[in-house]
DRENTORKOL-3810 file (N, C-alpha, C; in nm, 4 decimals):
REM DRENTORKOL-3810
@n.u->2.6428; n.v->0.4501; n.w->0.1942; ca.u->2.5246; ca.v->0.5310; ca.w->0.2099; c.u->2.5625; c.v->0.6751; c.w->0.2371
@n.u->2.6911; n.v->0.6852; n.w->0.3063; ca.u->2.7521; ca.v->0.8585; ca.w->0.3322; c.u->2.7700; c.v->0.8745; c.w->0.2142
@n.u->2.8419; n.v->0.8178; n.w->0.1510; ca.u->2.8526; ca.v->0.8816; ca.w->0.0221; c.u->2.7038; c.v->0.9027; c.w->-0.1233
@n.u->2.6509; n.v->0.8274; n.w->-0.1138; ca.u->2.5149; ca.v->0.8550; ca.w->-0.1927; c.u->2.4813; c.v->0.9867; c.w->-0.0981
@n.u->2.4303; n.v->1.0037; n.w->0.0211; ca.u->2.4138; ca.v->1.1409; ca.w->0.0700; c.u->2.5143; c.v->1.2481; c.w->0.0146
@n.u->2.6103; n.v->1.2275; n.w->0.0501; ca.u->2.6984; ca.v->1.3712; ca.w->0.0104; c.u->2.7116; c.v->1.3704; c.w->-0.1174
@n.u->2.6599; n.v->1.2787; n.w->-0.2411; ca.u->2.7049; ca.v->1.2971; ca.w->-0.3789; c.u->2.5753; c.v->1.4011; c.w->-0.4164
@n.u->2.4478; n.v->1.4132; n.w->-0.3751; ca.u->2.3463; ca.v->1.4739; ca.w->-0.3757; c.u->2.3148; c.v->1.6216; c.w->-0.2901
@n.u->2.4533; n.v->1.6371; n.w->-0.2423; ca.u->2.4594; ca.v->1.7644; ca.w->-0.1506; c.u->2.4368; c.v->1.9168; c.w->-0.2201
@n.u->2.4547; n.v->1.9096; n.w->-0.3521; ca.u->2.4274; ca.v->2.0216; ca.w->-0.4276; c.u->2.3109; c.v->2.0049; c.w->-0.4577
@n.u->2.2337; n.v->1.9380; n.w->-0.4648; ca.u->2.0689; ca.v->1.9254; ca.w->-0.5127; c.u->2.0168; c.v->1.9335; c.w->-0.3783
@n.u->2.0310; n.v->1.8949; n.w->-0.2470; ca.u->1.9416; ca.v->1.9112; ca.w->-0.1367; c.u->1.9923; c.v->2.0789; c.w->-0.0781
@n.u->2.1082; n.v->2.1225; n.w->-0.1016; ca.u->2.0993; ca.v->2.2338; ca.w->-0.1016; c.u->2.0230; c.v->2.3636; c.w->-0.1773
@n.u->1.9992; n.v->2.3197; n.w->-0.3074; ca.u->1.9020; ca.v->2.3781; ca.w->-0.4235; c.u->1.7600; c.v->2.3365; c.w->-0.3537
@n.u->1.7266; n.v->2.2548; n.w->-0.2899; ca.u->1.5701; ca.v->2.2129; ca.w->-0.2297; c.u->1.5858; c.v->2.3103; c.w->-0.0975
@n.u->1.6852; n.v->2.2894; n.w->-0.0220; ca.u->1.7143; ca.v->2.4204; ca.w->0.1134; c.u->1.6406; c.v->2.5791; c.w->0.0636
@n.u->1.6886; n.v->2.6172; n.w->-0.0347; ca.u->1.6872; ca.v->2.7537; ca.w->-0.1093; c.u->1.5651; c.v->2.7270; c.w->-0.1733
@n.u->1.5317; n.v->2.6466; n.w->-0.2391; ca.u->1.3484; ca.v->2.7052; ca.w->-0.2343; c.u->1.2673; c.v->2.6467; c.w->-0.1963
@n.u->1.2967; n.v->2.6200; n.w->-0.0232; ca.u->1.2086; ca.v->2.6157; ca.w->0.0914; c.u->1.1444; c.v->2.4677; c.w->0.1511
@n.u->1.2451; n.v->2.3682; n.w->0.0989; ca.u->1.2366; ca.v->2.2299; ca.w->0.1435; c.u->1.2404; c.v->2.2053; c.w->0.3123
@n.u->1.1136; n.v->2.1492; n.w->0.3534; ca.u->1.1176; ca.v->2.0969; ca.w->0.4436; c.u->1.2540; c.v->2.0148; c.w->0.5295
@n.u->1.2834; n.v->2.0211; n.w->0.6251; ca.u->1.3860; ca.v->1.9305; ca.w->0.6498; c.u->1.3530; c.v->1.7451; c.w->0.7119
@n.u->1.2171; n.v->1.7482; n.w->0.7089; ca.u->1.1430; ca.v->1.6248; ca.w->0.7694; c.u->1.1511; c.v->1.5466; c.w->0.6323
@n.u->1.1188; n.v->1.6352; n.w->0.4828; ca.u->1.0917; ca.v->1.5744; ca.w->0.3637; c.u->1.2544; c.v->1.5694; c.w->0.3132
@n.u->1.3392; n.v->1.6479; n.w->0.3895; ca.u->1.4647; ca.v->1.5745; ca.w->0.2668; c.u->1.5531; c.v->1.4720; c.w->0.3945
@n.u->1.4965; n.v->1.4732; n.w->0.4792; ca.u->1.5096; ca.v->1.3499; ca.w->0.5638; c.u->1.5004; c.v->1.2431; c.w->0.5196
@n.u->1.3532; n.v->1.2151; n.w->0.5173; ca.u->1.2894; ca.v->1.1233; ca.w->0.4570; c.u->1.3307; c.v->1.0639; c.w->0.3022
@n.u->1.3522; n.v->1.1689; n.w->0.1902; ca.u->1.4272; ca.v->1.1662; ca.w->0.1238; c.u->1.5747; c.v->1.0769; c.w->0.1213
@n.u->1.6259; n.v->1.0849; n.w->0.2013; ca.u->1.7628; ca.v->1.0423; ca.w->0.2277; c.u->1.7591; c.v->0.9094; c.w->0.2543
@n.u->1.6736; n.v->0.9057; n.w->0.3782; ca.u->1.6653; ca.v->0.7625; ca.w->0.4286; c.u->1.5902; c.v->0.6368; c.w->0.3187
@n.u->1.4815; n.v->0.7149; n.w->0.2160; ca.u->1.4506; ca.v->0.6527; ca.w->0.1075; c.u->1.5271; c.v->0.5874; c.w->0.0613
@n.u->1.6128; n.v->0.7250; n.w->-0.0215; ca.u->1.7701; ca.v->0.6290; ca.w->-0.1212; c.u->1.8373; c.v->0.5453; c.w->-0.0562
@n.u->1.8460; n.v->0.5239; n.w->0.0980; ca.u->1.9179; ca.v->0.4795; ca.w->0.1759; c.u->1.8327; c.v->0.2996; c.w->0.1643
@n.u->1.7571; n.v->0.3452; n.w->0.2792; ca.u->1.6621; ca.v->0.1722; ca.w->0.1962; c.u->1.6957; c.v->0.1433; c.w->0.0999
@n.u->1.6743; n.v->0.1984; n.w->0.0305; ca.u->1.6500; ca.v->0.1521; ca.w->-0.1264; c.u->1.7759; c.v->0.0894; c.w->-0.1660
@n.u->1.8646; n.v->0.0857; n.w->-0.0977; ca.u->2.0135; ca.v->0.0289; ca.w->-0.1495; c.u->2.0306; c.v->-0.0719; c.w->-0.0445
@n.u->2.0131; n.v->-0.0465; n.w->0.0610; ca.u->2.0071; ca.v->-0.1670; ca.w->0.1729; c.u->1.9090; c.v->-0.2484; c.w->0.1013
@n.u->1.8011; n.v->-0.2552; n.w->0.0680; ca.u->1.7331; ca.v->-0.3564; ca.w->0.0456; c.u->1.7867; c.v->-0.4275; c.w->-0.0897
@n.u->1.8262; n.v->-0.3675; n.w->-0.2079; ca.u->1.9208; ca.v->-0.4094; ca.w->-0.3323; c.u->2.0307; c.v->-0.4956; c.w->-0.2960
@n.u->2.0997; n.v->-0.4331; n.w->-0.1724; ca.u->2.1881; ca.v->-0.5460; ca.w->-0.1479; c.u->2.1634; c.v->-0.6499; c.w->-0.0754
@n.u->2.0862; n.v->-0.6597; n.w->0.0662; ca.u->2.0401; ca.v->-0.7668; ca.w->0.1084; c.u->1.9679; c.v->-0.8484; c.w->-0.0019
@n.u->1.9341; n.v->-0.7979; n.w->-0.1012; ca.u->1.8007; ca.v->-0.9379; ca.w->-0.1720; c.u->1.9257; c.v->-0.9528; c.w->-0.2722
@n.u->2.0092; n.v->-0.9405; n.w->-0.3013; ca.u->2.1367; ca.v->-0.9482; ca.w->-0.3978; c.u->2.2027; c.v->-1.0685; c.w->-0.3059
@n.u->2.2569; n.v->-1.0664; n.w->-0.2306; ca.u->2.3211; ca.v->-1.1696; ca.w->-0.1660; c.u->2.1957; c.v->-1.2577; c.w->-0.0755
@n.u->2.0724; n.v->-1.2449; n.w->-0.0348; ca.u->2.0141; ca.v->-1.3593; ca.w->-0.0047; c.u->1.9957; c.v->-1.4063; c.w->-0.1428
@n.u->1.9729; n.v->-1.3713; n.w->-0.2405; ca.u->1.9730; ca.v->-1.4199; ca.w->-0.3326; c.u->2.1417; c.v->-1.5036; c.w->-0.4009
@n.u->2.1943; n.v->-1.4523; n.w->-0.3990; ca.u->2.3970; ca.v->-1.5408; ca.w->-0.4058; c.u->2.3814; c.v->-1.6580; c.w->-0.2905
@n.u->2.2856; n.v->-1.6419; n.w->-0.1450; ca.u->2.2640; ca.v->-1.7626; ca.w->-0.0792; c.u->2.2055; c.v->-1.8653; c.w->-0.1424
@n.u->2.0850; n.v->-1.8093; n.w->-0.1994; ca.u->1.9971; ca.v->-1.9201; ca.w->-0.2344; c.u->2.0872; c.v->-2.0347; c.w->-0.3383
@n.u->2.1367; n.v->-1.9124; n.w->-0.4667; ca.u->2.2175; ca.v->-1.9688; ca.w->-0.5584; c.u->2.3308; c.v->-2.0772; c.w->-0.5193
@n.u->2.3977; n.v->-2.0414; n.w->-0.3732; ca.u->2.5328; ca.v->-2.1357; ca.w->-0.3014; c.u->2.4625; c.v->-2.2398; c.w->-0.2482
@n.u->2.3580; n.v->-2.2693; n.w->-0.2424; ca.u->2.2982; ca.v->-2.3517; ca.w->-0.0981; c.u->2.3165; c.v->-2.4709; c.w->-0.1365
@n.u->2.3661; n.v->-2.5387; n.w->-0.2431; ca.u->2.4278; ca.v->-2.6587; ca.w->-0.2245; c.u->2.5553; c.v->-2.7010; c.w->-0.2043
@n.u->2.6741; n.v->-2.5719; n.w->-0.2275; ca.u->2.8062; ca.v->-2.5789; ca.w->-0.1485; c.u->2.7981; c.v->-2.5258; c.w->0.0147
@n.u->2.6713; n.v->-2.4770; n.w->0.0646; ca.u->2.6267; ca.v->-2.4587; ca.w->0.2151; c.u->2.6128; c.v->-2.5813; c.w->0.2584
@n.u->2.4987; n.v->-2.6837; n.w->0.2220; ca.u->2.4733; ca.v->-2.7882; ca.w->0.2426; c.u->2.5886; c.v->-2.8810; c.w->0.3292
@n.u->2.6858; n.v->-2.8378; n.w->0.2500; ca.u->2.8284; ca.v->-2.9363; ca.w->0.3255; c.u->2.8791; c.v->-2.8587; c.w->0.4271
@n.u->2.8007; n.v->-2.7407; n.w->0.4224; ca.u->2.9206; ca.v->-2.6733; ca.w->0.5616; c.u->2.8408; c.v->-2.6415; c.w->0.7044
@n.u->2.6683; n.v->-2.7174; n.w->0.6852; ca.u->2.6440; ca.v->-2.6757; ca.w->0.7968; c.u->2.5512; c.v->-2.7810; c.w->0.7990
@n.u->2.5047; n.v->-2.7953; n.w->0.9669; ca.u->2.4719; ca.v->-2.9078; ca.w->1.0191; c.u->2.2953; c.v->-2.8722; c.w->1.0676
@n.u->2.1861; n.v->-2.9828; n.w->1.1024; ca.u->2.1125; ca.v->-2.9526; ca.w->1.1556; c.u->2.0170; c.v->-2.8359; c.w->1.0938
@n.u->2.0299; n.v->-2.7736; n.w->0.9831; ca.u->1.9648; ca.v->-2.6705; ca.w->0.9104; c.u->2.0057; c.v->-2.6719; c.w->0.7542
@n.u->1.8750; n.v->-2.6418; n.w->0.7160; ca.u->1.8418; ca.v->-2.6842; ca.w->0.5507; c.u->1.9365; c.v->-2.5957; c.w->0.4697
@n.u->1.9393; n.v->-2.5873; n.w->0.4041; ca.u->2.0395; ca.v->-2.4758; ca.w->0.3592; c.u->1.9979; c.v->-2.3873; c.w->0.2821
@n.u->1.8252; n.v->-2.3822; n.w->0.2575; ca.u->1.7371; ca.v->-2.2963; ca.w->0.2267; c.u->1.6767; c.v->-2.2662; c.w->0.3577
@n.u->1.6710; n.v->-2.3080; n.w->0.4547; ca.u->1.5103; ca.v->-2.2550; ca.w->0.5770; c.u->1.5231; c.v->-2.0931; c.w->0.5679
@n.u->1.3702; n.v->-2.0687; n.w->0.5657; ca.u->1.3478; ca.v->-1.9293; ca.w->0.5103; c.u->1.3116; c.v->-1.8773; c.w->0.6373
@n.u->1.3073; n.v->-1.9441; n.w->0.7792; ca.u->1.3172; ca.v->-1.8955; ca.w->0.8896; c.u->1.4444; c.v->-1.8288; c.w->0.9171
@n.u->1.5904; n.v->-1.8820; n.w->0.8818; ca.u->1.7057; ca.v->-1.8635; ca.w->0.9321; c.u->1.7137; c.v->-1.7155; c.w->0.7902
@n.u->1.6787; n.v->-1.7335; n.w->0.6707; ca.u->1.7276; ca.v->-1.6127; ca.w->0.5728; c.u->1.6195; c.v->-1.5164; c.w->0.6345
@n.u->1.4609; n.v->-1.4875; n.w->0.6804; ca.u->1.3883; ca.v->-1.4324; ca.w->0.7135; c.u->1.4654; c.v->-1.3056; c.w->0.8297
@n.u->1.5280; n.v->-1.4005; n.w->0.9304; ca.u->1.5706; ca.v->-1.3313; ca.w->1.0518; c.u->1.7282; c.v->-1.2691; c.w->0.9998
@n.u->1.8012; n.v->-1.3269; n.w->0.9096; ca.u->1.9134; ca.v->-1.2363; ca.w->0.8438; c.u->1.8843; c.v->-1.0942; c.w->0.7851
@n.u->1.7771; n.v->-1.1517; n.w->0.6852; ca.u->1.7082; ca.v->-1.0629; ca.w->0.6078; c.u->1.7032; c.v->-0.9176; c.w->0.7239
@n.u->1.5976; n.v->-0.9222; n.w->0.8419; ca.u->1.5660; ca.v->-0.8205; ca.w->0.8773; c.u->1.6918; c.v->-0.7747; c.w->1.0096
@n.u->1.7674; n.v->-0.8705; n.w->1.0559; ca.u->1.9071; ca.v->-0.7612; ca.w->1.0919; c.u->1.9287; c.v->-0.7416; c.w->1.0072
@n.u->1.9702; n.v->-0.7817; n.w->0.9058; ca.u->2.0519; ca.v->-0.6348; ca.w->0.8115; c.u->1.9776; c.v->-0.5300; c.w->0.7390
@n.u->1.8596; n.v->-0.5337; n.w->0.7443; ca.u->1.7860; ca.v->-0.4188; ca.w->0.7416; c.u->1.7250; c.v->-0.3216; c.w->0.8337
@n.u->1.7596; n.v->-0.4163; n.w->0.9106; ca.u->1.7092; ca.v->-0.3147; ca.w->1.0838; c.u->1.8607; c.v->-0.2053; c.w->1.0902
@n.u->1.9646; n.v->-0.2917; n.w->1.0455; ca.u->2.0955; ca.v->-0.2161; ca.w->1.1114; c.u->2.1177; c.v->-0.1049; c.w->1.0296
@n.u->2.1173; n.v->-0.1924; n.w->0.8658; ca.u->2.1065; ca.v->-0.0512; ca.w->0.8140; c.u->2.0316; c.v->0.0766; c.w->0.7745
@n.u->1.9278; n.v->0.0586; n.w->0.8424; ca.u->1.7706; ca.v->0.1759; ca.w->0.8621; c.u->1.8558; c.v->0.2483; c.w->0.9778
@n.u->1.8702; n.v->0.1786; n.w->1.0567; ca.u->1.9404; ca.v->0.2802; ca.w->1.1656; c.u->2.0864; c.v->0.3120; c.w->1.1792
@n.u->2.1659; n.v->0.2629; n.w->1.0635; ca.u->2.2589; ca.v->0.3513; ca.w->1.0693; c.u->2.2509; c.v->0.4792; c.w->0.9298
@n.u->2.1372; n.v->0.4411; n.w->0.8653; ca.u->2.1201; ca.v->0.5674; ca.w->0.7588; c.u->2.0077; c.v->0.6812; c.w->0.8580
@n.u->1.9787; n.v->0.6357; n.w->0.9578; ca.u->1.8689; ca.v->0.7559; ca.w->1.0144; c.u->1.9417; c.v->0.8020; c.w->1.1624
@n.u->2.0476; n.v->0.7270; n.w->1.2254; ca.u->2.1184; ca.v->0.7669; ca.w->1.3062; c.u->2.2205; c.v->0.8040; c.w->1.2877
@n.u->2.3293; n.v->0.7403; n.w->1.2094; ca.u->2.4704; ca.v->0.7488; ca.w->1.2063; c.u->2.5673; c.v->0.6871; c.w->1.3190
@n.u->2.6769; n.v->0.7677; n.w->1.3231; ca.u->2.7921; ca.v->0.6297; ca.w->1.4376; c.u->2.8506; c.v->0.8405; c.w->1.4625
@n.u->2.9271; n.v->0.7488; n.w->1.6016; ca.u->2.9794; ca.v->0.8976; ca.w->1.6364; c.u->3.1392; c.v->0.9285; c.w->1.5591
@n.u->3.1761; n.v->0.8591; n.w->1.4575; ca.u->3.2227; ca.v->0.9100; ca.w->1.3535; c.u->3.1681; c.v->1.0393; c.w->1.2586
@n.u->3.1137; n.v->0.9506; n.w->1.1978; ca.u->3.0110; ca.v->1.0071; ca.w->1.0805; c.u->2.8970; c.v->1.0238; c.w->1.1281
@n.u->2.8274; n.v->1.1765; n.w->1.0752; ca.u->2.6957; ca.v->1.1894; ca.w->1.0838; c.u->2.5955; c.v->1.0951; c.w->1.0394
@n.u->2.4302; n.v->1.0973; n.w->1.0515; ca.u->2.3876; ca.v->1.0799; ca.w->0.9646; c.u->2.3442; c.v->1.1125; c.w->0.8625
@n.u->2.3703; n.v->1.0390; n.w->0.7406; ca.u->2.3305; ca.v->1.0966; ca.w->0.5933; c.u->2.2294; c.v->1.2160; c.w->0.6064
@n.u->2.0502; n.v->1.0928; n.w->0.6913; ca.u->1.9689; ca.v->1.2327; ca.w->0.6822; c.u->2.0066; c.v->1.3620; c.w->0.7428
@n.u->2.0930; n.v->1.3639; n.w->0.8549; ca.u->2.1281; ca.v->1.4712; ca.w->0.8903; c.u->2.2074; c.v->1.5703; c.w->0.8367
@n.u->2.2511; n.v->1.5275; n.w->0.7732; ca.u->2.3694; ca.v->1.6040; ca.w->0.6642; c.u->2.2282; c.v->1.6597; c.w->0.5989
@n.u->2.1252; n.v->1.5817; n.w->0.5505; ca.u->2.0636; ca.v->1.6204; ca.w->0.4427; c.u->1.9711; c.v->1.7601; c.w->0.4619
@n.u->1.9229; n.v->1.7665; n.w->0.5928; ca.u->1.8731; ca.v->1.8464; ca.w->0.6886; c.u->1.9061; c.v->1.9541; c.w->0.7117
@n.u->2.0670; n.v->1.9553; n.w->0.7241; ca.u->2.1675; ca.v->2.0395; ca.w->0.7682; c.u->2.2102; c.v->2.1388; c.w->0.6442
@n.u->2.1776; n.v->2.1511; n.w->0.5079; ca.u->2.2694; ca.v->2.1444; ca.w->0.4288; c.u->2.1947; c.v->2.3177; c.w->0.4143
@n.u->2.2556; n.v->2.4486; n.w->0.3872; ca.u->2.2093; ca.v->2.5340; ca.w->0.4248; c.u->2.2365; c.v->2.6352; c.w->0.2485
@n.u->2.3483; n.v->2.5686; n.w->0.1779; ca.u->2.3861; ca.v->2.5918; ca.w->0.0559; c.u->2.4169; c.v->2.5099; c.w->-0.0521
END
């Protein structure tokens, strides 16, 4: 997701220069950002669904479809990655912030 932000750093800088909000290329950011978190979570719950009869043998007490147990996967990994594309880690910024920040 850092990198989809910084590959777009010359275009949110061209939106800086004629007078882009920094709330809208925020928002912006965190968009593309979803938008790939969610591609990949439904990409591999989906590679689950497809495995769930070599699951079947490896786990006990739970179906190897229950859409309770993919439901609650589903939204940690979309909770985590919403907030690491709108927060960042004290490594790396966040994307939107870069996007915010970008002055040229």
């Amino acid at each position: 997701m850092s990198y989809a932000g910084a590959e777009r750093t010359r275009e949110i800088g061209a939106r800086v220069a004629l007078g882009a909000e920094p709330r809208n290329l925020r928002l912006m950011v965190l968009r593309q950002g979803l938008r790939l978190s969610l591609g990949g979570v439904g990409l591999g719950l989906a590679g689950a669904f497809g495995l769930a009869r070599l699951l079947r043998s490896l786990i006990y007490d739970v179906s190897a479809t229950d859409l309770l147990t993919f439901g609650y996967l589903f939204s940690i990994l979309d909770s985590r990655s919403s907030i690491k594309c709108s927060v960042g880690s004290s490594v790396t910024p966040a994307p939107s912030d870069g996007a915010a920040s970008t002055t040229s």
